[in-house]
C-alpha positions as CSV (number, residue, x, y, z in Angstrom):
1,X,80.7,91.7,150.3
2,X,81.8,95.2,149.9
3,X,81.7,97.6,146.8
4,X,85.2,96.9,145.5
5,X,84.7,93.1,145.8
6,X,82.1,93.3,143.7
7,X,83.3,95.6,140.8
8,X,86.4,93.6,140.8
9,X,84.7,90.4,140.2
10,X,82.0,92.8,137.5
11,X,85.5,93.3,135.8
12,X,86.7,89.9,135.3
13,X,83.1,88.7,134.1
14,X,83.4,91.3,131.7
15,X,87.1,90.8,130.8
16,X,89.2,88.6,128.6
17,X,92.7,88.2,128.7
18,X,94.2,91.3,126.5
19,X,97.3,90.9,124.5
20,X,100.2,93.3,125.0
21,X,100.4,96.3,122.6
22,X,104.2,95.9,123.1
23,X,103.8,92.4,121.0
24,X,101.5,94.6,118.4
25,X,104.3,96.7,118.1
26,X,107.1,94.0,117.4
27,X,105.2,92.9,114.9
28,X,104.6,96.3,113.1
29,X,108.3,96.7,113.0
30,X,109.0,93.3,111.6
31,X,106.9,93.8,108.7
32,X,108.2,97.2,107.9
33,X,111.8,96.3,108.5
34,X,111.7,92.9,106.3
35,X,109.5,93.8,103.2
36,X,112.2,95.5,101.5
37,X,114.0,92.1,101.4
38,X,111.4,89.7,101.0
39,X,109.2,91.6,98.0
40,X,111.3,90.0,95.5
41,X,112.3,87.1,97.0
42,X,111.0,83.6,96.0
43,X,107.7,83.2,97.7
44,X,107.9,86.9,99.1
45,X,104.3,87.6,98.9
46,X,103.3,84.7,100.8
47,X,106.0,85.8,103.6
48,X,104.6,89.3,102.9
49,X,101.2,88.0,103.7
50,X,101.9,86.1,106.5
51,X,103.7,89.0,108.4
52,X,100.6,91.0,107.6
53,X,98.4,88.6,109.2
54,X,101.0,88.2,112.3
55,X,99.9,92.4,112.6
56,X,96.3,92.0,111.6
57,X,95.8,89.3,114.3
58,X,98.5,90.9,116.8
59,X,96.4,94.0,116.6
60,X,92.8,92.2,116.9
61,X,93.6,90.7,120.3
62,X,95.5,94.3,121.4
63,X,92.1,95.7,121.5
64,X,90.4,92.9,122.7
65,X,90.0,93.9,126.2
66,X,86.1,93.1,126.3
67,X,84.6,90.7,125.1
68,X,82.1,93.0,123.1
69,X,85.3,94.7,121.4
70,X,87.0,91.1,121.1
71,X,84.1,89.5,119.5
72,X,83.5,92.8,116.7
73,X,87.4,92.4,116.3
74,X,87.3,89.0,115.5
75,X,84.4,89.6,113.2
76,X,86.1,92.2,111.6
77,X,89.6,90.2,111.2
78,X,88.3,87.3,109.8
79,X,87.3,88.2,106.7
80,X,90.5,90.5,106.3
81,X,92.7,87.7,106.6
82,X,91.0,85.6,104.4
83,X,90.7,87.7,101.5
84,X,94.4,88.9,101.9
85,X,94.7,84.9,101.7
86,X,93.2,84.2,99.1
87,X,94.5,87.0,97.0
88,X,97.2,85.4,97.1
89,X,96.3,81.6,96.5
90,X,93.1,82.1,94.0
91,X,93.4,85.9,92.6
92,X,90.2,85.0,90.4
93,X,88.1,84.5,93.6
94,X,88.4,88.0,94.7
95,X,88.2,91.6,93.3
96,X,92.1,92.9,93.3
97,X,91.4,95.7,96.1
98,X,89.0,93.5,97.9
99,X,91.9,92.7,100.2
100,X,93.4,96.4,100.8
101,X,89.8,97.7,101.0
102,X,89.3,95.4,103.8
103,X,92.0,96.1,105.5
104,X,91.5,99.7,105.9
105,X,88.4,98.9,107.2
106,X,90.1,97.0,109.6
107,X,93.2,98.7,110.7
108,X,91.1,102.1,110.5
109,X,89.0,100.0,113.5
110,X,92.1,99.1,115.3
111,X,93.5,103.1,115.0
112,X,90.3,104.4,116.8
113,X,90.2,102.0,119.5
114,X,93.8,102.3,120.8
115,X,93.3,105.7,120.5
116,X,90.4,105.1,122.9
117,X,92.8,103.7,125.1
118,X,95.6,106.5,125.2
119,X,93.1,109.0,125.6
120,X,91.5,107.5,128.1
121,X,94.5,106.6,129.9
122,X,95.4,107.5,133.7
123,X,99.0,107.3,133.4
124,X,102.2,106.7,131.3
125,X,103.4,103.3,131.0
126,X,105.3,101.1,128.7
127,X,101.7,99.9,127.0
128,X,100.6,103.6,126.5
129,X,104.3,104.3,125.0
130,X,104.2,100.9,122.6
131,X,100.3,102.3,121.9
132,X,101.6,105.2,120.9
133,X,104.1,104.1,118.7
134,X,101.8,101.3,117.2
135,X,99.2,104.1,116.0
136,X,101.8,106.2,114.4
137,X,102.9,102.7,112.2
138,X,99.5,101.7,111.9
139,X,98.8,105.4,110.2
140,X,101.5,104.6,108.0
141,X,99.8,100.8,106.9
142,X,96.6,102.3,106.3
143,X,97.5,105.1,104.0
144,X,99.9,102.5,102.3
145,X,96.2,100.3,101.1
146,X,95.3,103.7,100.0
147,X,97.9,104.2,97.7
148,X,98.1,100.7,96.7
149,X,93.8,101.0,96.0
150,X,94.7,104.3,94.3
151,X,97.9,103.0,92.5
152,X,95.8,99.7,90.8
153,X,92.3,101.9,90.1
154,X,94.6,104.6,88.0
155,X,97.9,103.3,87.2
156,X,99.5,106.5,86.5
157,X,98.4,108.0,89.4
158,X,102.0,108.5,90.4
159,X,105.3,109.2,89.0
160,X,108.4,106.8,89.7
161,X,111.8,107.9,89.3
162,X,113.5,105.0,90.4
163,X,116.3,102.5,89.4
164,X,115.0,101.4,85.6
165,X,115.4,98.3,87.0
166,X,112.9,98.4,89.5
167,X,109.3,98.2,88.5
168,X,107.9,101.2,87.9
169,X,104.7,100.6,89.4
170,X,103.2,100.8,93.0
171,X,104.3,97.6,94.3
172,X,103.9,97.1,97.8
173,X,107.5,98.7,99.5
174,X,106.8,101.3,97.1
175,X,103.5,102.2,98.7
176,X,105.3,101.2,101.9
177,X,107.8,103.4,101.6
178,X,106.0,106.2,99.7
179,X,103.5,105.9,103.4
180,X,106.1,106.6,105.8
181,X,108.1,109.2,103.5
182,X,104.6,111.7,103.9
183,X,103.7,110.9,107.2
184,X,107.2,112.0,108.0
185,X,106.8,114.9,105.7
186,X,109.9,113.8,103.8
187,X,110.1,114.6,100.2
188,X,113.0,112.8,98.3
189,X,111.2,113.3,95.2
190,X,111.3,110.0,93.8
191,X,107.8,108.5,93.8
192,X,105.6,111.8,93.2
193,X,101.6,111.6,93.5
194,X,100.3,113.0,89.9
195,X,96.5,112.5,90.1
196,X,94.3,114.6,92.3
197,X,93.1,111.8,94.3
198,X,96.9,110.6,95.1
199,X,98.2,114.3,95.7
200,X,94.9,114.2,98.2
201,X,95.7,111.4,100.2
202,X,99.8,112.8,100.2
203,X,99.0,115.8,102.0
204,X,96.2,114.4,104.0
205,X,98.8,111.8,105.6
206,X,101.2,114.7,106.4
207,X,98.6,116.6,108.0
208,X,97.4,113.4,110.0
209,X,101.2,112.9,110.9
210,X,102.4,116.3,112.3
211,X,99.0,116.8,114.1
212,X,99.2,113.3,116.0
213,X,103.0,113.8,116.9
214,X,101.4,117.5,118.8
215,X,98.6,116.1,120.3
216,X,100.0,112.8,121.4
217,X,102.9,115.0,122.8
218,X,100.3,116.9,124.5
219,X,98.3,114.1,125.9
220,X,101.2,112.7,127.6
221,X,102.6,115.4,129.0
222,X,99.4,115.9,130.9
223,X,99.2,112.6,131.8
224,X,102.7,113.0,133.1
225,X,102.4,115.9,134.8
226,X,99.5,115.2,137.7
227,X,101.6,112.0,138.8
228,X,104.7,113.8,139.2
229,X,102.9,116.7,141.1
230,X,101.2,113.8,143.0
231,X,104.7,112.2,144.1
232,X,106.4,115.7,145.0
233,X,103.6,116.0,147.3
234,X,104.0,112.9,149.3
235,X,107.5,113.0,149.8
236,X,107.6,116.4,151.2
237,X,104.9,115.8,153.1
């Protein structure tokens, strides 16, 4: 039996079957694209929640590639999910942060190891692209717990200059959108951090933002760059 027989079959033992970070990334965009419309819809918080889990799970089995990172992802996601459930179903049961705490924790877990994965990529392909791209929106969820954490421990921890009509409070697509604004480094000026701790996370999201886009750009450039060198070579030889 030779070497590569064997390390092939050391693989499988070792392997489980890993979900596509292209699905992860379907479901990221659902959730941001439908929870402006669902937020205040009749039983939007339990479509809300749902969507959340679809990523929470989506991004458990995306990193799930061993089955000693499957089995701490599963240990971690558990727990998330059901306290983000029951939130929802028995608010009494649970400390109100309890939920977003957890799933920082979680999604902070799921940020380093497909990080892991890009970096330690050999080449560009449509999963390193759709990892990519799932980080970025991931950065955008986690800091959006954070401002939700910070938002309900100091409720005027930000200024809202919004329709009247709207609530004036950080509500989820508030936070959502308040996330993705700073990552971005856009300011529209509407919802403005006010406390130091909010006005902290603000500028540490931008920061986190502009140097991912440079090294990620970096990272696949030089990933990009030996395989092309690689094929010029062959075909004029």
């Amino acid at each position: 039996m030779t070497a590569t027989t064997l390390l092939s079959q050391n693989v499988r033992r070792h392997r489980v079957w890993k979900y596509s970070t292209v699905h992860l990334l379907c479901a990221l965009v659902l959730l941001i694209a439908a929870t402006p419309f669902i937020e205040n819809s009749h039983n939007g918080k339990y479509v809300e929640t749902a969507l959340m889990t679809l990523v929470l799970i989506s991004a458990g089995l995306a990193v799930g590639g061993q089955r000693k990172m499957l089995g701490l992802a599963m240990w971690l996601l558990f727990p998330t999910v059901l306290v983000n459930w029951f939130h929802h179903l028995f608010p009494k049961l649970v400390p109100p942060t309890a939920h977003l705490v957890c799933s920082v924790l979680f999604i902070g877990f799921i940020i380093v190891c497909i990080l892991r994965f890009i970096m330690n990529a050999r080449r560009v392909d449509s999963e390193v692209i759709s990892a990519a791209i799932s980080v970025y929106l991931m950065f955008g969820l986690l800091w959006t717990s954070a401002y939700l954490i910070t938002g309900q421990l100091n409720p005027n921890a930000f200024s809202i200059h919004t329709d009247p009509r709207d609530p004036q409070t950080m509500t989820s697509f508030n936070a959502l959108y308040f996330s993705y604004t700073s990552l971005c480094t856009l300011d529209f000026g509407d919802i403005i951090p006010v406390s130091k701790a909010a006005r902290t996370l603000a500028f540490m999201e931008a920061i986190t933002g502009m140097l991912y886009v440079a090294i990620l750009i970096s990272r696949l450039v030089s990933m990009y760059a030996p395989a092309t060198v690689s094929q010029d070579t062959d075909s004029k030889s």
